[in-house]
ZAMARGU-4260 file (C-alpha; in steps of 0.2 Angstrom, whole numbers, plus 5000, padded with zeros to 4 digits):
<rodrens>
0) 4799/5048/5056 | 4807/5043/5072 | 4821/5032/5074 | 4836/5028/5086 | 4853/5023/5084
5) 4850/5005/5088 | 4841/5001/5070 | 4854/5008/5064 | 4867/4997/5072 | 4854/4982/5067
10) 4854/4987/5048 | 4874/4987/5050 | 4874/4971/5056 | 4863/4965/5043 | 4871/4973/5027
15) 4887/4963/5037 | 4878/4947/5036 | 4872/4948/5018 | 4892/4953/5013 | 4900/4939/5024
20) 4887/4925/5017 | 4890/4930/5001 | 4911/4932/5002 | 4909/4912/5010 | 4901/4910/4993
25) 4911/4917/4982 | 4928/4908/4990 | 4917/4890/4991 | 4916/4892/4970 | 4932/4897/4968
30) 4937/4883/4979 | 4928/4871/4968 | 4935/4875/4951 | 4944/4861/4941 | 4961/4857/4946
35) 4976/4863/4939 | 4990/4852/4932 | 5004/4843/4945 | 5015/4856/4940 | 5005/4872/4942
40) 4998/4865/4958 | 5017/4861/4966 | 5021/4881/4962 | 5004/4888/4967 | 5010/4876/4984
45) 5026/4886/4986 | 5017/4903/4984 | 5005/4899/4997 | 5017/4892/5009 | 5029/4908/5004
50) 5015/4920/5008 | 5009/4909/5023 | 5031/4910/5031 | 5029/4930/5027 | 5014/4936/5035
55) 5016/4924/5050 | 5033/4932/5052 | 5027/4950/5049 | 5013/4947/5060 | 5025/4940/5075
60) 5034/4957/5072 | 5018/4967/5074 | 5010/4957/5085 | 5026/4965/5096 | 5024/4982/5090
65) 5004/4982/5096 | 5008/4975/5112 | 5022/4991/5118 | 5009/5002/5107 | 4995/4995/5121
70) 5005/4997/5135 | 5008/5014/5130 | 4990/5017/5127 | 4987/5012/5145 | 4997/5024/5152
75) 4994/5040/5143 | 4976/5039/5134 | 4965/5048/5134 | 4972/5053/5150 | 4986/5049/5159
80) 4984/5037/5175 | 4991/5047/5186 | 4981/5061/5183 | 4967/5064/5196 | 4954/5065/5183
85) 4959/5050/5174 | 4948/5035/5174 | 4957/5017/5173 | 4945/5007/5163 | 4944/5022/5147
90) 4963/5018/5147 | 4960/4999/5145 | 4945/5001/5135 | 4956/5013/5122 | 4967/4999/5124
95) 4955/4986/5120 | 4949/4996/5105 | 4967/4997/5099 | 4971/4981/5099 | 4952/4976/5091
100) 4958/4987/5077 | 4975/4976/5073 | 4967/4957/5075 | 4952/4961/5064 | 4964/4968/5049
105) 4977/4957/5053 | 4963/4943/5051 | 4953/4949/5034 | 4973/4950/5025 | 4977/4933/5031
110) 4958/4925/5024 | 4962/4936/5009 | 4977/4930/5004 | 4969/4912/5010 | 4957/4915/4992
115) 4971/4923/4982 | 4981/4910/4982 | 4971/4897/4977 | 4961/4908/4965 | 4979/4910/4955
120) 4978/4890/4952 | 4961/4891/4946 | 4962/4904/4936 | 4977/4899/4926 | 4969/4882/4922
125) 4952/4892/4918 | 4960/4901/4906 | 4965/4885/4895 | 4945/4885/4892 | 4944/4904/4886
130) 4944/4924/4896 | 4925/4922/4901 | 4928/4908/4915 | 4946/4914/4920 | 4942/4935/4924
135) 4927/4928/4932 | 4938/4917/4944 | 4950/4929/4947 | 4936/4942/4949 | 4927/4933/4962
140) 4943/4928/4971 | 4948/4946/4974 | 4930/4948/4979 | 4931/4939/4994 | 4945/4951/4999
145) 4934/4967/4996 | 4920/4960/5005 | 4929/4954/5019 | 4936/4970/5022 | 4921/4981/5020
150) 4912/4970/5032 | 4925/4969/5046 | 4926/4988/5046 | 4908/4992/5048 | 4906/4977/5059
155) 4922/4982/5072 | 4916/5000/5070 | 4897/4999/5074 | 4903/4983/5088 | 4915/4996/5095
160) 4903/5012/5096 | 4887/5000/5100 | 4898/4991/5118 | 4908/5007/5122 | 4898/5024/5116
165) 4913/5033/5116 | 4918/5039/5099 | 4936/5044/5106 | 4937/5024/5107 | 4935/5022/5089
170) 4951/5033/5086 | 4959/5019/5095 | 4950/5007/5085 | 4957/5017/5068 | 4975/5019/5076
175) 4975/5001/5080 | 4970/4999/5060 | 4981/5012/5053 | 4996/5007/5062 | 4995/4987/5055
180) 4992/4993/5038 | 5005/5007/5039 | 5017/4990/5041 | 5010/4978/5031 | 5009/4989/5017
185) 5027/4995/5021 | 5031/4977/5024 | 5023/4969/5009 | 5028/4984/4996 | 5048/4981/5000
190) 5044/4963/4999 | 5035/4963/4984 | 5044/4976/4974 | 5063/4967/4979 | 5058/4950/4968
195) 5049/4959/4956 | 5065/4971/4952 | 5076/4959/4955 | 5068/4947/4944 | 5068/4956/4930
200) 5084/4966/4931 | 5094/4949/4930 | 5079/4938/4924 | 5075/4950/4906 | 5089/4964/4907
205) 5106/4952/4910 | 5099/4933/4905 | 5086/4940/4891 | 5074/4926/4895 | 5055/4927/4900
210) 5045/4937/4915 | 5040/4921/4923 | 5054/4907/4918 | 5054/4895/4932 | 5075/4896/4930
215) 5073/4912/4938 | 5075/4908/4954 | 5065/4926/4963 | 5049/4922/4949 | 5041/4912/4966
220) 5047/4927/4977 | 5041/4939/4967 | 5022/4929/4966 | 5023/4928/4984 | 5026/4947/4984
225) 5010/4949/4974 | 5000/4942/4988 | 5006/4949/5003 | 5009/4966/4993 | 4995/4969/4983
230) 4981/4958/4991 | 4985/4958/5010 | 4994/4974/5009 | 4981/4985/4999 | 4967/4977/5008
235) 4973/4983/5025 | 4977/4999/5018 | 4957/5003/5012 | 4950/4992/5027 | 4962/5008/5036
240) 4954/5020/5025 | 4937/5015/5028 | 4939/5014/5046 | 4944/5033/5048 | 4932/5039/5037
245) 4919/5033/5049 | 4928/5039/5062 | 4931/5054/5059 | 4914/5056/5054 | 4907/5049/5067
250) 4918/5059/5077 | 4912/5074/5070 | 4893/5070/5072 | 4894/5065/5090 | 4899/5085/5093
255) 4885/5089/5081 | 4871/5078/5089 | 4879/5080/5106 | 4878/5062/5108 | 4873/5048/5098
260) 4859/5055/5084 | 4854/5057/5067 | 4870/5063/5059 | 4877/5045/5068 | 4865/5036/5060
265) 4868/5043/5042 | 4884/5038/5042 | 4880/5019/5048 | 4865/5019/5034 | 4878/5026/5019
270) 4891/5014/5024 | 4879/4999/5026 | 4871/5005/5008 | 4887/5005/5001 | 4891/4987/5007
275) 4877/4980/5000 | 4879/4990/4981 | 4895/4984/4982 | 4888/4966/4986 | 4875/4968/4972
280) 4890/4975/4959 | 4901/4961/4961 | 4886/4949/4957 | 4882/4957/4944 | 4898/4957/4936
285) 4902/4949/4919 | 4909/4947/4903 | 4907/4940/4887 | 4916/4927/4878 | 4926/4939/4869
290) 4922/4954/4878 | 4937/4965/4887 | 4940/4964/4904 | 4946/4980/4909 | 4928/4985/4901
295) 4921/4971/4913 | 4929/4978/4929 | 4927/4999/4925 | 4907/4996/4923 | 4906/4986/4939
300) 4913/5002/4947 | 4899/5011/4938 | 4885/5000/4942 | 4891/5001/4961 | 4890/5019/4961
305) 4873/5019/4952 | 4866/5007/4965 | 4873/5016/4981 | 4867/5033/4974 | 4848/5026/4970
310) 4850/5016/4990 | 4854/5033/4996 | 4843/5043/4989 | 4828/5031/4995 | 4835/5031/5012
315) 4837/5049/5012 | 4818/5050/5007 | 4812/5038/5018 | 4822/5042/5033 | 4814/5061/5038
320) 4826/5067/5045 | 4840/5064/5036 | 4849/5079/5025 | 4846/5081/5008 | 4864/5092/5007
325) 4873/5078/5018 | 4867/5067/5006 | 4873/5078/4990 | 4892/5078/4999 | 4891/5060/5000
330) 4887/5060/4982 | 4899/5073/4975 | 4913/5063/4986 | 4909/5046/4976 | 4907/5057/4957
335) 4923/5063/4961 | 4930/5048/4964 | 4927/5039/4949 | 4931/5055/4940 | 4949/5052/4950
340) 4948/5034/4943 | 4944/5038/4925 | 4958/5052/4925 | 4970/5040/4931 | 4966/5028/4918
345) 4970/5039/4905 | 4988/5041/4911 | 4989/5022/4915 | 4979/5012/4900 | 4992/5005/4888
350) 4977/5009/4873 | 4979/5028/4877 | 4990/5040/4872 | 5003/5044/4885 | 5008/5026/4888
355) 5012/5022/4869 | 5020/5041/4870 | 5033/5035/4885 | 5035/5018/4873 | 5041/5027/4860
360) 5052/5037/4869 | 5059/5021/4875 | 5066/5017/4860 | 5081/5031/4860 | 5085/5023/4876
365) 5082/5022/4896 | 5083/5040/4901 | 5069/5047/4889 | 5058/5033/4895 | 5062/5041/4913
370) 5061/5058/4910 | 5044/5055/4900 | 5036/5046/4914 | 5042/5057/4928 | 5033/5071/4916
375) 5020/5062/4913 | 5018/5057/4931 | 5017/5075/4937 | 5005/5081/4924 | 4994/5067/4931
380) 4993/5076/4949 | 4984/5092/4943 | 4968/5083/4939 | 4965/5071/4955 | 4971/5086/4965
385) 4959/5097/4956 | 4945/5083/4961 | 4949/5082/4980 | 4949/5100/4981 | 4934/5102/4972
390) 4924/5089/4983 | 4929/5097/4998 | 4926/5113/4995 | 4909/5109/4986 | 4903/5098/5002
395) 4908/5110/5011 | 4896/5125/5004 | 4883/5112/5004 | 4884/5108/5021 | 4890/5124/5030
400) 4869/5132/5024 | 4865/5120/5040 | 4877/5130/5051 | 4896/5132/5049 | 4898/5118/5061
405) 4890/5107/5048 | 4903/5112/5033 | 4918/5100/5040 | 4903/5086/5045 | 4900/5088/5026
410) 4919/5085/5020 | 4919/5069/5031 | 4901/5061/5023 | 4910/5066/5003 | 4925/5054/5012
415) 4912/5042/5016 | 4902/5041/5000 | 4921/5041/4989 | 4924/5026/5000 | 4906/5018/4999
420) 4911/5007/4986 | 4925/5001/4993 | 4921/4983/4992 | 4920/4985/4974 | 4935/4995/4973
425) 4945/4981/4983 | 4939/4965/4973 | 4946/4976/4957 | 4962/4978/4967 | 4965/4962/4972
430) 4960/4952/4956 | 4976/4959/4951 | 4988/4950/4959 | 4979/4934/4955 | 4978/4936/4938
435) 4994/4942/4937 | 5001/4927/4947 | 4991/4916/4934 | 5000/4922/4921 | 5016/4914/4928
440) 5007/4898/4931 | 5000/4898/4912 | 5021/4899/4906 | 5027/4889/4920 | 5015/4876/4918
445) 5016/4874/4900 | 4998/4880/4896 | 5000/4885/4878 | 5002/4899/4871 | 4983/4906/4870
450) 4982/4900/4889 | 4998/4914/4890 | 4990/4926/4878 | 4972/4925/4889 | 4980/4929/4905
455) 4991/4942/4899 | 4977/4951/4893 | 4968/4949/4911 | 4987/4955/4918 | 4987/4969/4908
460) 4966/4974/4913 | 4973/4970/4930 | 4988/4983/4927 | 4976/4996/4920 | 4963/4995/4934
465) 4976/4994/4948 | 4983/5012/4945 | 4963/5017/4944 | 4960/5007/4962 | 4977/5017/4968
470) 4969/5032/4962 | 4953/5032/4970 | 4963/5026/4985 | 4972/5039/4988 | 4957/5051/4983
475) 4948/5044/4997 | 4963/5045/5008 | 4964/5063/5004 | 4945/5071/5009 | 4948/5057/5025
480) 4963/5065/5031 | 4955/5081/5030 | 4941/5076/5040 | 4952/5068/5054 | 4959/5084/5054
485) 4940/5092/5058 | 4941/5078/5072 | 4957/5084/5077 | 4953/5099/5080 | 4937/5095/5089
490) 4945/5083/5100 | 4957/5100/5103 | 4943/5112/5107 | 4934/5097/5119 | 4950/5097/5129
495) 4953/5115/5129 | 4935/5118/5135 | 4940/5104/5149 | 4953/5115/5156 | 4945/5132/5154
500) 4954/5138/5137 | 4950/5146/5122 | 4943/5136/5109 | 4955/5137/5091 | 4940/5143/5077
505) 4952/5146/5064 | 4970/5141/5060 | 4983/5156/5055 | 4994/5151/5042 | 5004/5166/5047
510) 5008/5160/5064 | 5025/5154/5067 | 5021/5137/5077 | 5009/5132/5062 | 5021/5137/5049
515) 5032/5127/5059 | 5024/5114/5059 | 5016/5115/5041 | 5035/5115/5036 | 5042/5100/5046
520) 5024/5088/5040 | 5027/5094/5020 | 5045/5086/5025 | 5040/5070/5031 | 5030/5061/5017
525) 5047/5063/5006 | 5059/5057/5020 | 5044/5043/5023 | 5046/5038/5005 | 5064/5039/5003
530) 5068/5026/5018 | 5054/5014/5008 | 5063/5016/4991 | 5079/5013/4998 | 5074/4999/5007
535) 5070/4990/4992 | 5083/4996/4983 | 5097/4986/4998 | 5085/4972/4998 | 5086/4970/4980
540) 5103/4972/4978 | 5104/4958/4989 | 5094/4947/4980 | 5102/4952/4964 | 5120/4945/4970
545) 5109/4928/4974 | 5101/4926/4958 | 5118/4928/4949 | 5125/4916/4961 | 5113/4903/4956
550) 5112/4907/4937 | 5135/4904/4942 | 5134/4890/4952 | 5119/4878/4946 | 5125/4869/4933
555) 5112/4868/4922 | 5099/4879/4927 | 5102/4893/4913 | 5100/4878/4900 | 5086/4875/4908
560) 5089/4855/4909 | 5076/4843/4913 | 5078/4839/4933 | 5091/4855/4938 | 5078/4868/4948
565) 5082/4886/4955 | 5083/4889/4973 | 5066/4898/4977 | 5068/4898/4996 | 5084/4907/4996
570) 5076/4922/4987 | 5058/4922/4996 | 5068/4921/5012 | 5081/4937/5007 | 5065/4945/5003
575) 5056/4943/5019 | 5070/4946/5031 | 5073/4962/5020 | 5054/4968/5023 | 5053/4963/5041
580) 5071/4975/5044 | 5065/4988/5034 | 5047/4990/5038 | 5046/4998/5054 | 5060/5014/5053
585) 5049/5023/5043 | 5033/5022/5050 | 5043/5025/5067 | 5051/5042/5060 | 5031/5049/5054
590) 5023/5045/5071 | 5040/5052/5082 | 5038/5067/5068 | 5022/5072/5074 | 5024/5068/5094
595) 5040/5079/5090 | 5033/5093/5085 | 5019/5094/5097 | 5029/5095/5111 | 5038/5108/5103
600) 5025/5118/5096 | 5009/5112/5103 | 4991/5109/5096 | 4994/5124/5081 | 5009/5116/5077
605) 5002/5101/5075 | 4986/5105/5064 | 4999/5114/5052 | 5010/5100/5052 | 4994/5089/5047
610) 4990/5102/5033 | 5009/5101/5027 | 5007/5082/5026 | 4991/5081/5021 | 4996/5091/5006
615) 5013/5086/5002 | 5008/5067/5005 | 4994/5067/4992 | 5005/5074/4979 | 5020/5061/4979
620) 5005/5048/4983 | 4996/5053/4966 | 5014/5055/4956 | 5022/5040/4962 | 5006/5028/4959
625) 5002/5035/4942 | 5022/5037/4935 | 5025/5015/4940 | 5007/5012/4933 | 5013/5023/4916
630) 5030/5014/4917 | 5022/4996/4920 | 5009/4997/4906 | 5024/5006/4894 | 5031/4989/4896
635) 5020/4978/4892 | 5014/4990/4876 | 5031/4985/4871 | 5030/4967/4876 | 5014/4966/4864
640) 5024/4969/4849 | 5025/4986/4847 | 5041/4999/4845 | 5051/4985/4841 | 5044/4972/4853
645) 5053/4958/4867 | 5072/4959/4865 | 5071/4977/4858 | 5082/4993/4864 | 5066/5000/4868
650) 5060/4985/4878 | 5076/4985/4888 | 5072/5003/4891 | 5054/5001/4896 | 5060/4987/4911
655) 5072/5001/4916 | 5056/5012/4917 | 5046/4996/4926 | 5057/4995/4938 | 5060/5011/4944
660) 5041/5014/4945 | 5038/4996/4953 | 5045/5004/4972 | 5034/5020/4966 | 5016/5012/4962
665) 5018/4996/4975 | 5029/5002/4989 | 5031/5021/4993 | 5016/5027/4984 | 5001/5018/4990
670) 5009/5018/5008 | 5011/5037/5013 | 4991/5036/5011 | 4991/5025/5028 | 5005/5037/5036
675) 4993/5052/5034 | 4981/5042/5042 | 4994/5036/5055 | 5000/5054/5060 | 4983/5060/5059
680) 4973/5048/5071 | 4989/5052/5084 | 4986/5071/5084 | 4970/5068/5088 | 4974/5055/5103
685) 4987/5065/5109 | 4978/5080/5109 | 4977/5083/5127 | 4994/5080/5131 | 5001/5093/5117
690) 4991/5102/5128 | 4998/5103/5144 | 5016/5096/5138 | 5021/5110/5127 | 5038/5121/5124
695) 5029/5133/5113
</rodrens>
């Protein structure tokens, strides 16, 4: 059967359709729901506005960052203008793509949040009514968010390719994508993570009263941090993720196919199949009136992966042409990505073993829960890592029987079918944060107790399939970075051919410029991570010293006396001026890392710095996601009652835990997945000049 690419660009475009109809939906029901009380409506007002006053800020700030990033786009990619080769209008059109790449994630976080926030209202009034009507509005209010994203990625990919044909433009796309998300997961973690320790170190450690007590002046601060964090945050990280897989792949077949053919139209198929399972998994959601949530949200992971592995298959079939073995790496890359999500669920579910283990080691006090979860968190790596390594090398075999140039092509289609689902895997992610903001609307409103007990148990589903979603996540990031590496080196080997030098076929980890290089990117994820954590750790303290001066200073306010109200503003504003100073350092330091080292070392120095972070960055990524899950979900075992229950030694020793693992699982964690990304998508762009400008 005969095809061309332009069918393929049209079944994009429709699968984007069907998604973006549908998210419009999906936002117009949860829009619709009944209204909540005076009271929970005023707070669910001040966390919009809250989240509304941070990403505007954040976004001025980036939106300053993008526009020095494009100007030095201009003048040094792909080539520099003063070059007697270079051509003006690739420079502008890398910079358009650039700049393509920021607005559209920038736009699909704000609309994302837009949905979040009201959903949280919604779904707290819901729950007054019973769990079936609240996980489904807080479901299909994170789904907007994971449909939105997947759509706008495939959309600005396929628009991108389809206006420019240049698949060294859609590295700029990517960069453009990466480098927002590196920020505004940066951003949103320090932000996020300062209320929520903060609010809970003065709020249940020092004052011993409630998580979401409205006399707790950060509890709006640290709903506000859910949004931008968790929804906004998380959603430009995958949107990121998604991106460079296709790019990388693309990337990859474009060498392949020397041009535009049939392995650029598998990965356009795969990645508008996977749209549309997702599209079909999230209708197809539900629960009972009894039923269990986190049940609800694992086997709408499942049935997405069923459906996009039947669509595939049939495409495969129909489509001549296409690769049966391509289409086994695509499918051993999803398997191995739920398997990563069902592992990580074990460390993470509260109605497992290790959590009640880290409980009850809470009980003889605060360093045993820390020294169990740290354990505990390490012991969780092995398995995921295991996973990664498996898909690759398995996609790999597959794929290197069609010729060895086909084995990395393979890698980079088992990163596209772990990321197929994505839409799925975002709606998961990001009904956490709203039902975890309608828990604090339920007790700030004065919903009952079984309106409480309801969205606790949605909290805590949202908890469990949040470490699952970070899991996956950075799964996904791992067999993507690996491809971007093949399209590093291929971007390497076009520009060495250009100037008449050898190409690089295989990487000796014996050479001293790669070991260099290996050495100095194994470095950088740690130092990434530490300039996050203590971020949020000056920030907090901060806003620590304000929450004791109000509990001081408000007469009235630790009584809790009718008319005396905290100071939200003050908090939401320390937090968001904290972020915004804190938030471009550390992506700074990874990206003047890499041009570092391949000025010093040149291109070999700079695929074993990519290796170094590759593999250093997926360990702390796994550890510190899976450790602040443990440590969150240890907490609220405790808080249900057990080993001694609310007010307990061992309670007071799992918020210890929480909060060290909040700055983990929310900040550090899920961000050094987009700085791999980051530092990979430049190698690649700076190829050419490593190049020519080079010590070594």
């Amino acid at each position: 059967m005969t095809t061309t690419i332009t069918f393929f660009y049209l079944l994009s475009f429709f699968a984007v359709a069907i998604a973006v109809a549908f998210a419009v939906y999906l936002a117009v029901w949860v829009k619709r729901q009944p209204r909540a009380n005076d009271t929970i409506e005023s707070i669910g007002k001040l966390i919009h506005d809250g989240a509304n006053t941070f990403m505007r800020k954040e976004y001025t700030l980036l939106a300053a960052f993008a526009g020095v990033t494009s100007v030095l786009i201009f003048v040094f990619l792909p080539k520099p203008i003063w070059s007697q080769d270079a051509d003006v209008m690739k420079n502008l059109t890398m910079v358009l793509a650039y700049l393509a790449g920021t607005v559209i994630s920038a736009i699909t976080g704000k609309l994302g949040v837009y949905v979040a926030t009201i959903a949280n209202t919604k779904t707290a009034q819901a729950a007054t009514k019973g769990i079936k009507p609240a996980f489904l509005i807080g479901f299909r209010g994170g789904s907007v968010m994971g449909l939105g994203v997947v759509s706008m990625s495939l959309l600005g990919v396929a628009l991108v390719l389809m206006l420019v044909g240049d698949t060294t433009a859609l590295l700029g796309f990517s960069f453009g994508a990466s480098s927002l998300a590196l920020f505004a997961k940066a951003g949103g973690g320090i932000f996020t993570k300062t209320a929520d320790v903060s609010a809970d170190l003065v709020g249940k450690v020092e004052m011993d009263i409630p998580e979401d007590d409205p006399r707790n002046p950060a509890v709006i601060a640290d709903n506000v941090g859910d949004n931008v964090g968790d929804v906004a945050g998380m959603g430009a990280d995958l949107f990121d993720s998604n991106v460079a897989a296709m790019a990388a792949a693309l990337v990859i077949a474009s060498a392949l196919d020397k041009g535009l053919g049939i392995n650029a139209m598998m990965v356009f198929c795969y990645a508008a199949l996977g749209l549309i399972a997702s599209a079909l998994g999230i209708g197809l959601a539900k629960i009972g009136e009894h039923g269990s949530p986190t049940k609800a949200l694992n086997t709408s992971t499942y049935v997405t992966t069923g459906i996009y592995i039947v669509l595939t298959a049939l495409a495969t079939l129909i489509f001549k042409d296409f690769s049966w073995r391509i289409w086994g790496a695509s499918t051993i890359g999803l398997l191995v990505g739920v398997i990563i999500g069902i592992t990580t669920d074990y460390f993470t579910d509260d109605s497992k073993p290790i959590v009640k283990r880290v409980a009850k080691a809470s009980s003889t006090g605060p360093a045993f829960t820390i020294l169990s979860g740290v354990s505990y968190g390490f012991l969780s790596v092995l398995p995921a890592m295991i996973g990664i390594a498996v898909s690759a090398l398995a996609a790999y075999k597959l794929c290197e029987g069609m010729g060895s140039d086909y084995a990395m092509f393979g890698i980079s289609m088992a990163a596209v079918g772990m990321l197929s689902i994505v839409g799925m895997i975002i709606s998961n992610d990001a009904y956490g944060p709203i039902v975890d903001n309608a828990r604090g609307l339920a007790e700030m409103g004065d919903l009952g107790e079984e309106a409480v007990r309801i969205s606790d148990e949605l909290d805590s589903a949202g908890n469990t399939v949040k470490a699952v979603t970070k899991g996956f996540a950075i799964g996904a990031a791992g067999l993507t970075v690996i491809s971007l590496l093949g399209a590093y080196l291929s971007e390497v080997n076009e520009a060495l051919l250009s100037v008449g030098k050898e190409v690089i076929s295989v990487l000796n980890l014996t050479d001293p410029t790669v070991f260099f290089g290996m050495l100095i990117g194994a470095a950088i994820p740690a130092v990434f991570s530490a300039m996050l954590i203590l971020g949020v750790d000056r920030n907090a303290e901060r806003m620590v010293s304000e929450i004791r001066r109000q509990f001081r200073e408000i007469i009235g306010l630790r009584e809790g006396k009718a008319g005396v109200h905290a100071d939200y503003n003050a908090c939401i504003n320390i937090a968001t001026q904290g972020a915004l100073r804190e938030l471009i350092p550390a992506g700074l330091m990874a990206i003047g890392a890499t041009v570092l080292v391949g000025f010093i070392g040149g291109v070999k120095a700079v695929a074993g710095f990519l290796m170094g972070n590759i593999i250093s960055g997926l360990l702390l990524a796994l550890f510190m996601s899976n450790a602040g899950g443990l440590w969150d979900n240890a907490k609220k075992y405790v808080e249900a009652g057990n080993e001694g229950g609310k007010g307990s030694n061992a309670h007071k020793a799992a918020v210890v835990g929480d909060t060290v693992g909040d700055p983990f699982k929310d900040t550090a964690g899920p961000s050094i997945n987009t700085q791999i990304t980051v530092v990979s998508l430049v190698a690649s762009l700076l190829a050419s000049l490593f190049i020519h400008f080079s010590i070594f």
